[in-house]
Structures are given as structure tokens and as C-alpha cells.
N, C-alpha and C positions, 0 to 999 in steps of 0.2 A: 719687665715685670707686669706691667699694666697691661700690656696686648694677653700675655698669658692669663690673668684674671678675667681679661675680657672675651677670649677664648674658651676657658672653661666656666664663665658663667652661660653662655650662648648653650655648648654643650649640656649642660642641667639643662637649660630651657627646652632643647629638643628630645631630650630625652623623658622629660615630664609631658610632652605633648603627645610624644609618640606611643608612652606607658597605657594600657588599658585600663578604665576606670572599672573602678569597685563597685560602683553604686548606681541604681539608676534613677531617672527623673523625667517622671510622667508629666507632660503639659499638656494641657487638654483645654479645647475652645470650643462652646457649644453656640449653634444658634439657632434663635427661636426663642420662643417667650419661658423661661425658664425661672421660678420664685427663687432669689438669695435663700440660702439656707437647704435647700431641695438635696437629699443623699444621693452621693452616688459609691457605690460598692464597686471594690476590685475582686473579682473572684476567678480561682481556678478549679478546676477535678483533681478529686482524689483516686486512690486505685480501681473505688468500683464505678471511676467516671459519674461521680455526685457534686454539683455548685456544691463548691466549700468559699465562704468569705475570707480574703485574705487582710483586707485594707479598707476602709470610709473614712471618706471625706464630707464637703459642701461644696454646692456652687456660690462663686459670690462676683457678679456684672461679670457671668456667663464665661467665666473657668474656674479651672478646679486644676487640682495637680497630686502626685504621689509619690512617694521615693522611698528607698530601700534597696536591699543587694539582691541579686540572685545569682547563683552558682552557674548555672547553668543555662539559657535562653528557654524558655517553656511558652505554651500559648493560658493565657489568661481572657478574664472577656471585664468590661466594662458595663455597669447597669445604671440604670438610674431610676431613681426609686418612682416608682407608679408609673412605669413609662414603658410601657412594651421594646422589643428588641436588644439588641445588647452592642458594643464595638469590642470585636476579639483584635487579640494580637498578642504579636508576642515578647514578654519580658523581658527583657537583658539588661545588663549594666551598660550605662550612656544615658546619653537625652534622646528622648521618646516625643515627638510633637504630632497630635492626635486632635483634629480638627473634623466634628460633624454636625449636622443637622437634627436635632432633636426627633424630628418626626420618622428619619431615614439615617437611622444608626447604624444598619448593616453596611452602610455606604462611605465608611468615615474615612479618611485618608490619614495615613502612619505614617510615619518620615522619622528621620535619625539615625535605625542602627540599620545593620546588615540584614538580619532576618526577618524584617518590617519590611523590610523594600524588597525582598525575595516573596514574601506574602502577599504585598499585595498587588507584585506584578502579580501571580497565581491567582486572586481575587479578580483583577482585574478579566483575565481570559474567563473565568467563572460564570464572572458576572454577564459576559456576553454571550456563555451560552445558555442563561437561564430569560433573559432577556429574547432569546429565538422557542425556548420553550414556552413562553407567554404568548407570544406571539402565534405559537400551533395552536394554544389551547385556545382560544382568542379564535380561531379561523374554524377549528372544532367544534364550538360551540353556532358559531353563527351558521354552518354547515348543518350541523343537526336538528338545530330550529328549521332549518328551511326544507330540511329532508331530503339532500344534496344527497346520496349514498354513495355517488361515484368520487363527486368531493373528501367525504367522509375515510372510505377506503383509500384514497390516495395520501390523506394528511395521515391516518396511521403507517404507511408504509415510509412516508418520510419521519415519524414520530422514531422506527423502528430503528431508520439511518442515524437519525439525531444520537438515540443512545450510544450506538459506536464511536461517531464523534465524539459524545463526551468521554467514553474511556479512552480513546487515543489521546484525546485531548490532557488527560490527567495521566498516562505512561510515558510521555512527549515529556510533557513538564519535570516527572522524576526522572527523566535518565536526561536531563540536558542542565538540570539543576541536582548534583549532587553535595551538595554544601550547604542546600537547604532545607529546615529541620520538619516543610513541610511538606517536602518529599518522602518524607518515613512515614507522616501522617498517611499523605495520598495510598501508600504502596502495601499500608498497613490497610485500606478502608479494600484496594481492588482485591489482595489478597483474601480478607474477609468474606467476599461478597463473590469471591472465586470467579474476578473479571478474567485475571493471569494467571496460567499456569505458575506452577510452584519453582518451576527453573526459572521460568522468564524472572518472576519477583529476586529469586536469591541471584540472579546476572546482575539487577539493577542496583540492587543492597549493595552488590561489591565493589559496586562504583563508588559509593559515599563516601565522603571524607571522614578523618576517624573521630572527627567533632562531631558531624552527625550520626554515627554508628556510636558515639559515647554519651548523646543525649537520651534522655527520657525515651522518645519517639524510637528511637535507634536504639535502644535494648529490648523494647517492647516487640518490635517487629524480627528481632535477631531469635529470641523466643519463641516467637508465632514459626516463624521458620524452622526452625530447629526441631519442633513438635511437630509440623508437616513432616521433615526427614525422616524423621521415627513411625510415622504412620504409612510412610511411600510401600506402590507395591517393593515386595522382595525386603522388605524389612523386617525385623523381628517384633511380633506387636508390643507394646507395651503390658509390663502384669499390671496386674491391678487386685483389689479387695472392695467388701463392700458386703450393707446389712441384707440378706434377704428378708423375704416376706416374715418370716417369725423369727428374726433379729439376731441368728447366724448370721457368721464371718463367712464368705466366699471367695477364693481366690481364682483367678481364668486358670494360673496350673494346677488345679484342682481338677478341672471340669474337663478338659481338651480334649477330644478325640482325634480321631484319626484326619476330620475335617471341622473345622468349628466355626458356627457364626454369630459373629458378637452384634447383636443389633441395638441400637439405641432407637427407643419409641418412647411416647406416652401416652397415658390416658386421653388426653385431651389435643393430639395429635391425630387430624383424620385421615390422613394419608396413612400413618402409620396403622392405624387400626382397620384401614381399606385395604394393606399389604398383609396382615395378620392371619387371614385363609390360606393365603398362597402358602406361608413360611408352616403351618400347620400342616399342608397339605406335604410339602417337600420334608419335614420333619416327620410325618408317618412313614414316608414310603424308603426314609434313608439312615432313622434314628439307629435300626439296628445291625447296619452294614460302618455306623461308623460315626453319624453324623449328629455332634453334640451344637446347642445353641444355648448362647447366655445371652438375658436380656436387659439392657441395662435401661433402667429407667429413669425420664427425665421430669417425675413427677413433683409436687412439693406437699400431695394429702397422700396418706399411703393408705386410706381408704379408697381414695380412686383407683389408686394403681393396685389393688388386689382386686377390686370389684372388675378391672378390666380384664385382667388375669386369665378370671371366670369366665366371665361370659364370654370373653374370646377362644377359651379352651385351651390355652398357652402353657401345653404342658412341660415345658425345661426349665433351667434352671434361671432365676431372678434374684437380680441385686438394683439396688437402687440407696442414694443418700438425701434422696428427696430435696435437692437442691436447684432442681430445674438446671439452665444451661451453666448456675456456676459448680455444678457438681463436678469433684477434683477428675473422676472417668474422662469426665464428657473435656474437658480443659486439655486434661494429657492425652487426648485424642483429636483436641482442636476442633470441636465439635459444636458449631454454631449453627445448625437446622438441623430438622429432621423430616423423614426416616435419614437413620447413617446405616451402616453394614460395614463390616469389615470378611471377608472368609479367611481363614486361616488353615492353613494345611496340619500336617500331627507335631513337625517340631515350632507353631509356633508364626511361621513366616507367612507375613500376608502375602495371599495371591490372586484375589481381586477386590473391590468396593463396591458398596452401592449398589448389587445387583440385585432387582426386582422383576416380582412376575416370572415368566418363560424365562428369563435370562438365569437365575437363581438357578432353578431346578436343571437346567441344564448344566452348570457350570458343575453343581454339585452330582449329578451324575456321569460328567465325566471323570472325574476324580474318586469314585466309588465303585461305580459299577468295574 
């Protein structure tokens, strides 16, 4: 009887060790001359990615600490009040041990859970290659004070290697770490910034674990993707609506013609307004064999956006919600720069992008003429 109690008390014991804790517990050790009493703020982003406060504390003989649950592992950052910089990292339930130097906060070292030690081996490759970007700019400048030009052009051609390096460097890390939740981040900033085509990223996505495909970062990116799908050549473009210039409803199955192109500009966009003749130019000579153009605008005064209207002579049809890039168009088209373009054939299905200058008018006149 006694072996048996002493058996299933051991069993409780490993089973209470082995159980995942519900709560977490931030310890944090600063150093450097820092007043008792001095704030420090726990904060994370909300959806439009804005510092929201989550938690304050004080420091008192140089720590501070924080606790509570989180559902999920998210990144938070660390501040401390009047102190430039900040220590990110990310939240989870467990003990979190967070040791930095007051003056060199982006440098602080996380220890404890899983996705702290995945981060800051990440931080750590980071940190070495911004530390070789220092070092260019460093050789850059002393080159150009001395008016080195052979020097000069040779540290840009390696400037130009560097950037590749860093994006393999950050493609490397998401497909060799798929468990980690700053892999969604990574794959989420290349995808954005359209380092990787839209296959490569959704290959890399399918590798994740379904912990991080069911985190924050990992819905957010499955979305980004999914929106890319719907906008691929050979897809059907997305409808849409939206106010024109005198505060008509407009919908694209409205306007369609036999070829249509949905161009997203704004006023205050000058490439946009530099491609504006061209699209004029290809809209006289095709408007009446077939060729419709909607223009969505990514303005936020709709005084500018008619006054451009004008004087650029942009005779078709315009919508705009004057929301700049968080306009619902501009989102459901995944649309984070401009000029965009999309062409569209008569039932609807995009059949190229982004075609400017000579390349426009010719594409459009083959599908016309």
C-alpha cells in the first residue's frame, strides 16, 4: 500500500511538471544607473500595428518583473520611460528571464521559453548582418570624404550583394525554422516588400507547424496569401464598389468592357501622375474598340483627387474611399505601393499587371486590334 501511494504521488509529480503553465512571469535585470521608481511599460500593436499599453510596473535595485496569461505566444516590446529604445520579445506563458543594458536595449538577451530562444537566435544572425552594414557605411563615408570613386563604386556593388544576403538570410531562417512564430513575421515583411515570389512564400507557409499557422502572425500571413491567390494572373479579379467623384456607387461589373484596367494612383503619387499621359494616350486610341479603365484612388482629400482628375485629363471612370492604402480596394487587392494596374480581359480574368509605358499599349493592342 505504501509503494502504491508512493508511486502515485511521484506520478502527480510528473505530471504537474510536465503540464504547461497558464501564466507568464516576466523577470527583467537592468543595468546601468537607473532611479527606483523609474516606469517601465509592457506594450504590444493592435490591428492598425499602433504601441497599445498593456502592463507598468517600476524598477526597484535594477529589476522589475511582470505576469499574467497569454493565450497565445505574440511579440510585445519593453520601454522604459524616458529612455530611448525598447526590448522586444515575445510573450508566452512560462518564465521569461530578460537581462539588458540600459543604454543598448535592442541588445538584451531572453531565455526561458521556446519562442525567445527561436527569436533571438534570429536576432542574433540580424544583428550580424547589420553590424557588416555599419561597417559599409563606415568605409562609405570615409571613401567619399577622400573622393575614392573607384572605392566608392566598388563598396556599392558589394552594398548591392549585402541586400541579397540579407534576404536569403531571412528565407534560410523561415524554411529551417518552421515552429517559429518569427517566421510568419519574416515571411510576412518578404512577402510585402515582394522579396519572394508568391509560390515560394505559400511553399514556405506549408511547412509551419499548425501552432504557427494558428498564431496571430500565421493568420495574418495566410490572408496576405490568399489575397495574392485572388489577384494571380488567370484569376477572376475581385468586384468591388466604391464613392465617385460626385458621391455615386460604382461597381467594376458595371464598367467592364471587352478589356479593362483597374489602375490604382494618387494625387500625390509622382510616378503615378508621370504614367498618366501614357494611360490617356492608350485610352484615346482604344476607349472605342473596347477599352474601359477604372481608377481607383488612393487619396485621403478628395479635393486633390479631382483637382488631379483635371489637370491630368483622366477621362474614365473614378472611385475612391479616400482612405489612402487602408482603402477596403486597395486591401482586397493587396495593394501596398503604387502605381498598381491590373488588365482584365471582358469575362473579368486578369491577364497581366503592372504594365507601363510601351508595354501597356502594346499588350492592349493586342487583345483589341
Amino acid at each position: 500500500m505504501k509503494n502504491a501511494i508512493t508511486i502515485l504521488l511521484a506520478l502527480i509529480f510528473i505530471i504537474r511538471c510536465d503540464s504547461k503553465p497558464d501564466t507568464y512571469l516576466i523577470n527583467a535585470k537592468i543595468r546601468g544607473e537607473v532611479e527606483n521608481g523609474t516606469k517601465v511599460f509592457l506594450k504590444t500593436t493592435d490591428s492598425l500595428k499602433k504601441l497599445q499599453d498593456l502592463d507598468t510596473t517600476t524598477i526597484e535595485n535594477g529589476v522589475f518583473s511582470f505576469t499574467g496569461t497569454q493565450e497565445k505566444p505574440k511579440l510585445y516590446y519593453i520601454f522604459l520611460e524616458a529612455t530611448r529604445g525598447n526590448v522586444p520579445l515575445f510573450v508566452e506563458n512560462g518564465t521569461i528571464d530578460v537581462n539588458f543594458q540600459k543604454d543598448s536595449m535592442n541588445y538584451a538577451q531572453v531565455k526561458g521559453t521556446q519562442q525567445n530562444a527561436l527569436f533571438m537566435k534570429f536576432l542574433e544572425g540580424s544583428r550580424r548582418m547589420a553590424e557588416r552594414a555599419r561597417s559599409m557605411q563606415r568605409d562609405m563615408g570615409e571613401a567619399s570624404r577622400a573622393q575614392d570613386t573607384a572605392t566608392v563604386t566598388a563598396l556599392r556593388e558589394e552594398f548591392l550583394e549585402f541586400q541579397e544576403d540579407v534576404k536569403t538570410f531571412n528565407i534560410d531562417f523561415a524554411k529551417e525554422n518552421p515552429d517559429a512564430i518569427i517566421s510568419a513575421l519574416i515571411l510576412g515583411n518578404l512577402l510585402f516588400s515582394k522579396a519572394v515570389p508568391n509560390d515560394e512564400a505559400q511553399q514556405i507557409y506549408d511547412t509551419f507547424t499548425p501552432e504557427i499557422k494558428a498564431s496571430g502572425p500565421g493568420k495574418e500571413l495566410k490572408e496576405q496569401l490568399d489575397k495574392l491567390k485572388n489577384t494571380d494572373i488567370g484569376s477572376v479579379a475581385p468586384d468591388f464598389s466604391a464613392p465617385t467623384p460626385n458621391g455615386d456607387l460604382l461597381a467594376l461589373r458595371d464598367v467592364k468592357g471587352k478589356v479593362t484596367l483597374v489602375d490604382f494612383w494618387a494625387a500625390w503619387c509622382r510616378p503615378c501622375r508621370a504614367e498618366n499621359p501614357n494611360i490617356v494616350s492608350v485610352y484615346k486610341k482604344y476607349h472605342d474598340k473596347g477599352l474601359n479603365v477604372v481608377g481607383v484612388s488612393l487619396d485621403s482629400r478628395a479635393e486633390d483627387w479631382k483637382n488631379a482628375i483635371a489637370k491630368d485629363s483622366l477621362a474614365w471612370n473614378h472611385i475612391s474611399n479616400l482612405k489612402r492604402f487602408q482603402d477596403p480596394i486597395a486591401q482586397l487587392y493587396n495593394i501596398n505601393a503604387i502605381p498598381a494596374a491590373f488588365l482584365l480581359d471582358e469575362n473579368g480574368v486578369i491577364i497581366a499587371k503592372n504594365l507601363r509605358g510601351p508595354a501597356l499599349e502594346e499588350k492592349v493592342a493586342e487583345l483589341l486590334n
